[in-house]
N, C-alpha and C positions, 0 to 999 in steps of 0.2 A: 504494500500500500504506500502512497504519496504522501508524505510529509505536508503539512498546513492546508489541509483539503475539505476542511468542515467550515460552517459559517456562525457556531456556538460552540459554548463548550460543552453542554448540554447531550446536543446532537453526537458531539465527538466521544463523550464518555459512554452512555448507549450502545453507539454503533463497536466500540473496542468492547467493551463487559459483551454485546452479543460474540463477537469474536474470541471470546475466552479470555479477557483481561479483567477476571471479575476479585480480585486480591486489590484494598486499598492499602497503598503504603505510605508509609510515612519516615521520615528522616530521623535518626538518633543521635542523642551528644557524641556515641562511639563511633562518630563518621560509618553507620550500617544504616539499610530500612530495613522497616519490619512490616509483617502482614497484618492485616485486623483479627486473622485467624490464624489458628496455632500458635500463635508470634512467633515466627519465624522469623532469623535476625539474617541476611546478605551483607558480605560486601560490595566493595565494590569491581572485583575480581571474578563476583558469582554471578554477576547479572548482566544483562543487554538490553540497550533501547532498541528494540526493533522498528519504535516512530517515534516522532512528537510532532501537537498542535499547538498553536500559539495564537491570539486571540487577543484582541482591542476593545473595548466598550464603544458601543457606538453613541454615548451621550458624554464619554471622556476616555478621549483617545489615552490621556495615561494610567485607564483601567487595562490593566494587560494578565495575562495570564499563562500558563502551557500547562501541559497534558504531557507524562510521558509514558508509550506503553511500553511493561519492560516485562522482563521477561529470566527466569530462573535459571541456573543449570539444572534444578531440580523439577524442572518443570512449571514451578508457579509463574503465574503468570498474572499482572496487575497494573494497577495505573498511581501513577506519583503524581499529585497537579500541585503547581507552583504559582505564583506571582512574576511577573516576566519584568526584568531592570531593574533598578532603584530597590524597588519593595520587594524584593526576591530573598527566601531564607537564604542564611549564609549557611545552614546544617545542609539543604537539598543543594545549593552552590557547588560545595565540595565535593559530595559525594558524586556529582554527575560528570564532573571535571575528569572524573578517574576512571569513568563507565566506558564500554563499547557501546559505541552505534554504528548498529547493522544493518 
């Protein structure tokens, strides 16, 4: 799939969970994410962005956002969304600095 090809973020999260991205993750002080289930802890060694979307508010352009679907060696498979510039975690920052995209 193409990179920034949705017109919400909405639509984009949807359409990936219908494609098996159904694990929310989230960023930890141990430079790892982890899942909502099992909590399962990743490096950034064990996982790949197979995509990401990225996304502007249309009533303020420096509402921005991304999407990224990633993807396990173990198999799981889930979405990380971020804040896109400025207003971006520095814990998702790092970790993603270190990630494959595939």
């Amino acid at each position: 799939m193409k990179n920034n090809q949705f017109s919400t973020l909405s639509i984009a999260c949807n359409t990936l969970k219908d494609m098996g991205y159904t694990a929310n993750f989230k960023a930890l002080a141990s430079k790892k994410i982890s899942t909502n289930v099992g909590a399962k802890e990743f490096s950034p060694e064990e996982v790949k962005i197979n995509e990401f979307h990225r996304f502007e508010g249309e009533s303020n352009p420096a509402d921005t956002s991304i999407v990224y679907a990633i993807e396990a060696k173990d198999g799981t498979k889930g979405l990380l969304i971020d804040s896109y510039g400025a207003d971006s975690s520095i814990a998702i920052d790092q970790f993603i600095k270190k990630v494959t995209i595939n």
